[in-house]
Every structure is written in C-alpha cells, then in structure tokens.
MIFIBA-309287 format. One record per residue (C-alpha): x, y negated, z. Coordinates in nm, 2 decimals, padded with zeros to 4 digits. Example, Ala and Ser with C-alpha at 12.3 -4.5 7.8 and 13.67 -1.06 7.14 Angstrom:
// residues 2
{pt {01.23; 00.45; 00.78}}
{pt {01.37; 00.11; 00.71}}
//
This chain:
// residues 251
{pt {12.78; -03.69; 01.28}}
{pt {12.60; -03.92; 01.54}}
{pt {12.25; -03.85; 01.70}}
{pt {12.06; -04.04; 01.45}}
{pt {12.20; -03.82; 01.20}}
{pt {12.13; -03.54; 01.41}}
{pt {11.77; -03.71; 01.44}}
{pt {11.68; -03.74; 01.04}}
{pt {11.81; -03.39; 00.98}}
{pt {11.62; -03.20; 01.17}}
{pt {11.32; -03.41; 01.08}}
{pt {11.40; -03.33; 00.71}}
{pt {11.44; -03.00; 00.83}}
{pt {11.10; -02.97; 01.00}}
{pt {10.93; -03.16; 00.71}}
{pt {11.05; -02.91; 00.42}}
{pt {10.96; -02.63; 00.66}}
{pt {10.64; -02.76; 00.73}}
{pt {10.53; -02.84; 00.35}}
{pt {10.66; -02.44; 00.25}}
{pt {10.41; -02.33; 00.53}}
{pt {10.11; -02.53; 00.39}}
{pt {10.20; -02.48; 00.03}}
{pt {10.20; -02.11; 00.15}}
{pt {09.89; -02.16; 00.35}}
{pt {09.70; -02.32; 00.06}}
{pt {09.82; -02.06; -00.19}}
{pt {09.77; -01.78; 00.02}}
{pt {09.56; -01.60; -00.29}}
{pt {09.86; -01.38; -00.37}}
{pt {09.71; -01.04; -00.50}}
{pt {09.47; -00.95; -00.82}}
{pt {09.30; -00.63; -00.87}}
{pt {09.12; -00.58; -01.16}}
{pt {08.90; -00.29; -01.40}}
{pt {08.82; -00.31; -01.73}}
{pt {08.73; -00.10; -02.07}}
{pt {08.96; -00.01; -02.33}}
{pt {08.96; 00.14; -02.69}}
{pt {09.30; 00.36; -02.72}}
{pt {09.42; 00.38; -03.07}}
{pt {09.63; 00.63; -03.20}}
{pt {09.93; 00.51; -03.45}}
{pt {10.13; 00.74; -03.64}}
{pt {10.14; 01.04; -03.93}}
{pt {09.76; 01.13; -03.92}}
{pt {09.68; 00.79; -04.03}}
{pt {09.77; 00.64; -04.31}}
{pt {09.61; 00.27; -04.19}}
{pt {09.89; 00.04; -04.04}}
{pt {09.74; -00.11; -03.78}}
{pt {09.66; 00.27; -03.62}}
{pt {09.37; 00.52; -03.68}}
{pt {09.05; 00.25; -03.62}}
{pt {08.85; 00.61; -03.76}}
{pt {08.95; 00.83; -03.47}}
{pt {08.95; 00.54; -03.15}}
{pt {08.87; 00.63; -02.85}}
{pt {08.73; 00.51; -02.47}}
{pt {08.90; 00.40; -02.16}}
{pt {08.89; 00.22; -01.82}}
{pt {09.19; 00.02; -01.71}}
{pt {09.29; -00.05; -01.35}}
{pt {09.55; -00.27; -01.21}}
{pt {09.68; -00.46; -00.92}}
{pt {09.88; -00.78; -00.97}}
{pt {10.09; -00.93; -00.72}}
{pt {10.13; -01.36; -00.80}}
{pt {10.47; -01.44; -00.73}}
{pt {10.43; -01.78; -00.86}}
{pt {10.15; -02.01; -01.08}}
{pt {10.35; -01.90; -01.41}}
{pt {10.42; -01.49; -01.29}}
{pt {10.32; -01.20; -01.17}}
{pt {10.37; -00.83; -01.14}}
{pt {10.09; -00.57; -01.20}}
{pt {10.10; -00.23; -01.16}}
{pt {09.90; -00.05; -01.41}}
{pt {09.69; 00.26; -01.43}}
{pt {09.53; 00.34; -01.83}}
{pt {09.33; 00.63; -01.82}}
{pt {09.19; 00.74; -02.17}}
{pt {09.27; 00.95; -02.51}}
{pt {09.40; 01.01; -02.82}}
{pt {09.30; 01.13; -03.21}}
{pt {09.38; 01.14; -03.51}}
{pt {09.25; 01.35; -03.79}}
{pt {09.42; 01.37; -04.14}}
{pt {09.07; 01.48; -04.31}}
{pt {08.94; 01.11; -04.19}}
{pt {09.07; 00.96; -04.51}}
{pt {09.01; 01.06; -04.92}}
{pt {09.35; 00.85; -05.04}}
{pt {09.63; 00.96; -05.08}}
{pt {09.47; 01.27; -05.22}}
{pt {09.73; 01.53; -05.00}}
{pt {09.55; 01.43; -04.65}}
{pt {09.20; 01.64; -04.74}}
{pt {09.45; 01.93; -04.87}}
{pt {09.69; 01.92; -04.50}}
{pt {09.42; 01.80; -04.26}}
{pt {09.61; 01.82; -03.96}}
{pt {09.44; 01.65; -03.65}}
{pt {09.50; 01.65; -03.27}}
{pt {09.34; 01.54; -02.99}}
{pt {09.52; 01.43; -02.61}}
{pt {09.40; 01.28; -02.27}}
{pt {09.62; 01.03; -02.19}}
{pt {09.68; 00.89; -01.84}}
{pt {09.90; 00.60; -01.83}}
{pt {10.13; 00.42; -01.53}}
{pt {10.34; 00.11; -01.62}}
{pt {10.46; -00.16; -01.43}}
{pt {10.41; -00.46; -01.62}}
{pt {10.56; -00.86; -01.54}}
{pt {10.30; -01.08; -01.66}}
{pt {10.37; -01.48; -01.78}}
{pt {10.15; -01.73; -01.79}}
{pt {10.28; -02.02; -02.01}}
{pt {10.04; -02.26; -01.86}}
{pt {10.10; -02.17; -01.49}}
{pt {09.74; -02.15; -01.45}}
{pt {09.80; -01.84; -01.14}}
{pt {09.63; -02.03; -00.90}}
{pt {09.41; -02.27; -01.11}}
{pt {08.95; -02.22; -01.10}}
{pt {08.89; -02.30; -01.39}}
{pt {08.99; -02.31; -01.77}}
{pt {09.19; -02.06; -02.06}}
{pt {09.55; -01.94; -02.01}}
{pt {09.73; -01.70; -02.24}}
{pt {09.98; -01.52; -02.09}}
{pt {10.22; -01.26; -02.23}}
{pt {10.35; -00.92; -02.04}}
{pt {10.59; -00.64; -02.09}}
{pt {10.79; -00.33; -01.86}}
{pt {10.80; -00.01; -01.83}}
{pt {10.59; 00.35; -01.83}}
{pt {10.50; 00.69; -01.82}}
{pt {10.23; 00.85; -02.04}}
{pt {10.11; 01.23; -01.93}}
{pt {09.97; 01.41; -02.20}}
{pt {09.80; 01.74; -02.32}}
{pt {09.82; 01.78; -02.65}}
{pt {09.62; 01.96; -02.89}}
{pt {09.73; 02.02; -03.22}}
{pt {09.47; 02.20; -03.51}}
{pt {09.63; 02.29; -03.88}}
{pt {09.38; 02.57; -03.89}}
{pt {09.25; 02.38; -04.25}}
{pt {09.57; 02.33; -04.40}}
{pt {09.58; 02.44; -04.75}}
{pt {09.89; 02.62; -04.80}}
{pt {09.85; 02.68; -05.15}}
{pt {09.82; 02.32; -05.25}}
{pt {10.17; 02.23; -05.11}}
{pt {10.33; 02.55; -05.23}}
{pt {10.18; 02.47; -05.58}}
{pt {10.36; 02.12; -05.56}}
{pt {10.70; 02.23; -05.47}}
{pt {10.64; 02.08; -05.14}}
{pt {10.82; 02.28; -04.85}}
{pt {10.56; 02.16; -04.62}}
{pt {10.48; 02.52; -04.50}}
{pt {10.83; 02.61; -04.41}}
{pt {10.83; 02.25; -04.21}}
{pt {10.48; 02.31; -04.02}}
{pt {10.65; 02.71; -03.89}}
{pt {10.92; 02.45; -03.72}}
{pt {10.65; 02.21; -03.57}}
{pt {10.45; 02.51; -03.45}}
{pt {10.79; 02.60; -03.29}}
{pt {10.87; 02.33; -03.13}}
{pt {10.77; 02.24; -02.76}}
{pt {10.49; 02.00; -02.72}}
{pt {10.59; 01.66; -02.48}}
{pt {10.36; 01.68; -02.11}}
{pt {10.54; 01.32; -02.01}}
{pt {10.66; 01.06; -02.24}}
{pt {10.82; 00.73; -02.12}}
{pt {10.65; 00.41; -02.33}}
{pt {10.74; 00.03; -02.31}}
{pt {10.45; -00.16; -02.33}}
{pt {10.41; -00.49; -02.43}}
{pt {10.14; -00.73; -02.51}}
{pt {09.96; -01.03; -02.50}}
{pt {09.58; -01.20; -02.41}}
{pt {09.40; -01.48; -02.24}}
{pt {09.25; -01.49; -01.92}}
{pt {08.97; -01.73; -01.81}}
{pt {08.91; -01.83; -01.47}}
{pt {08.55; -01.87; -01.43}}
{pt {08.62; -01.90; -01.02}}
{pt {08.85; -01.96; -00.74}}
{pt {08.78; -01.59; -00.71}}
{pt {08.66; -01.43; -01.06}}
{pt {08.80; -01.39; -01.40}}
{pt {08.79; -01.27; -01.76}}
{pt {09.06; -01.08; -01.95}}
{pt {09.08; -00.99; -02.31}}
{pt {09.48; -00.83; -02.42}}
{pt {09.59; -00.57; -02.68}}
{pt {09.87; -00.38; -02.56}}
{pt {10.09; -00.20; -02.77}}
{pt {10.30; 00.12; -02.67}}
{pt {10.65; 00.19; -02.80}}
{pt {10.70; 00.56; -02.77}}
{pt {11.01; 00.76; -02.77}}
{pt {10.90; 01.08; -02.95}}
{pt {10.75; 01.18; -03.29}}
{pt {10.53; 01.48; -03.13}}
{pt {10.24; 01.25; -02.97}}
{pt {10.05; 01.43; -03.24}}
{pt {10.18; 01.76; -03.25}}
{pt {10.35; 01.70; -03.59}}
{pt {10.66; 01.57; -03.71}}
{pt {10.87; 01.78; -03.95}}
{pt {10.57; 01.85; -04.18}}
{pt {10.44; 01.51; -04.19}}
{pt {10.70; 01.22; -04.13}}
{pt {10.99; 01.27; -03.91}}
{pt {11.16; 00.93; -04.01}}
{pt {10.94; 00.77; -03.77}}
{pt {10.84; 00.81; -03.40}}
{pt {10.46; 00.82; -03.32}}
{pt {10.30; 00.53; -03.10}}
{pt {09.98; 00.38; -02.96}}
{pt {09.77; 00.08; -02.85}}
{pt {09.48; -00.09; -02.68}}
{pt {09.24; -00.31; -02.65}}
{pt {09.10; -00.40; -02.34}}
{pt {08.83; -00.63; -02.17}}
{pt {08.87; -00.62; -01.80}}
{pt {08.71; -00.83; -01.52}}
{pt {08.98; -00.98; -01.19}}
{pt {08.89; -01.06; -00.85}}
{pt {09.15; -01.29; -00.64}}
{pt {09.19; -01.12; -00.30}}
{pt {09.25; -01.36; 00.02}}
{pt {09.17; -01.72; 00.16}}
{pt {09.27; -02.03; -00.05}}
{pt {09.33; -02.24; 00.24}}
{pt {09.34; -02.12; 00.57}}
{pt {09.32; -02.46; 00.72}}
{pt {08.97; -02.46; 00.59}}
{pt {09.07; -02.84; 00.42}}
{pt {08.92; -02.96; 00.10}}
{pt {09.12; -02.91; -00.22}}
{pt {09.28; -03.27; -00.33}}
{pt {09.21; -03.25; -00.74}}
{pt {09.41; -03.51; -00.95}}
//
C-alpha cells in the first residue's frame, strides 16, 4: 500500500470517526424517566368477566427509567406499585358465586425490566404518535389476604359439590410473598417536545401460580391466576440534544 493509500485511509478513518462523534453528540438525549397512574386489574377465579374483575379495580402510580439504545429501542426499568381484588359476591350469575363468596385483597409492588420497540423509530423525534410494543421479565411481592368467612357450606354440600373438602386444602396451603411475572404490552406515545411526552399502554402479566387469590383447589385449579394494567404516564427526556449548540437540519 503506497502513501496515498495510506493518505485516504486514514482520512476515511477520521471521517467515520468524526460523524459517530456528532451523531453521538447530536443524539446525546439517551435516558427517559417517567411517572404515571395506573388501574391494576385482577384476572382469575373470583371473576367470572374475561377481560379481569373491572368491579373490584384498583389505583396505582408507575415509575420508570428508560435507557434509548437506538431511535427504534430501549430498555426501561420498571417499578408498579399498586393492588389487587377480587370478590366473588361482586356478581349475581352464575348463581354459585353469592353462595361461595370468596374474595381477597393484596398490595402489589412490581419490578420488571422491560425492552421497549418503537416500530416507527420515533426515540429521538419532537413531535408526532409512535406505537411501540414491550415485553421482559419481573418480580411481583405480595401480601395476600384471603376471606371465605361467607361461604355457604351447606349450599355446596347440598349439591354434591366437594367444594368444602377442596377450600380445608387451600386454607392449607402456603400463600406466594414473591411471584415471577412476564409482562408484556403495548401503547402509544406522543412527543409533544424535544423534552416532554405522553403515554397511554395496557400491560398484561403472565403469572406462574394459581394462589394470587388465595384460592385454587376450591375454585379452578386448571388455570393459573394473572393480572393487568392500564396506565397513563407523563416522560421527560434527560440531557442536551446537541452539544454543539447547532440548529437542527429538518428535511
């Protein structure tokens, strides 16, 4: 290789080192943090509705911080802090939930790690809606408390129902203080700033135990017990845009 090659290398070089520094420069906006308000909604046994207990939903805040790793992704760590109910006696049909009425109640205090897509690579953009999709991995802690203090023995035993001998087992049984969950979800965000923004997701948690609400055995034990969200949050952009101070070239 002769000098001038020598020569145009390291300009090429310099030049692609150069444009990652500005590019870096320029996008220098890398971290989120964010707070919002969230209904937590319980779905499992103690509600016969399939899109969770809507009768029994309860208040939350949501806190985050996102780390942009590029205009399409990020990573957010998240921190849910709200609660749980559900109450059989809520609903008249099927006839059978007035006669077992359990109900429970739990604080729950979530921590997931989430990676969050944005289809439309709209991480770094002012203005305008982008949807974006998210899923990882989390822990829920808990403090359950279960109530079958209005359950009508006599009802079930007069049906032929073992539902008795099934509630002794749940009473037995140990009640979960920390529960792994996968959540996953989708919303849309809108940037009404360089700095501020608007979110609006549901967030749906997959559960690994049937015991979220104290009962399995005497209710449905086929099927493990979950919950969702739906939140409203506000995001503020931390850090300069362009530390060069130089306009913004918009095409």
């Amino acid at each position: 290789m002769n000098k001038s090659h020598l020569l145009a290398a390291a300009l090429l070089i310099l030049m692609i080192a150069k444009s990652h520094f500005i590019f870096g420069q320029i996008n220098s906006q890398k971290f989120e943090i964010g707070a919002g308000i969230s209904s937590f909604i319980y779905q499992g046994d103690l509600t016969p509705e399939r899109l969770g207990s809507s009768k029994t939903m309860r208040f939350g805040i949501n806190l985050y911080g996102s780390r942009i790793i590029s205009p399409a992704f990020s990573l957010r760590t998240n921190l849910a802090i709200g609660g749980l109910r559900g109450d059989d006696a809520k609903y008249k049909h099927p006839e059978y939930r007035q006669q077992r009425s359990f109900n429970f109640r739990t604080p729950v205090i979530e921590l997931s790690q989430l990676l969050v897509w944005n289809p439309l690579a709209g991480n770094y953009k002012d203005k305008g809606f982008y949807p974006y999709l998210f899923g990882g991995l989390g822990v829920s802690f808990l403090k359950i408390k279960r109530d079958w203090s209005k359950y009508n023995a006599e009802y079930f035993n007069a049906s032929g129902e073992d539902v008795t001998a099934r509630l002794a087992l749940d009473t037995a049984h140990a009640l979960p203080r920390v529960i792994p969950v996968i959540p996953v979800g989708a919303g849309i965000r809108y940037n009404l700033s360089q700095r501020l923004a608007l979110n609006l997701e549901g967030s749906y948690r997959m559960s690994f135990t049937d015991y979220l609400d104290g009962f399995s055995q005497a209710a449905n034990p086929a099927r493990n017990d979950h919950y969702h969200t739906i939140t409203i949050s506000a995001v503020y952009r931390i850090g300069k845009r362009n530390t060069f101070d130089c306009p913004v070239v918009k095409y």
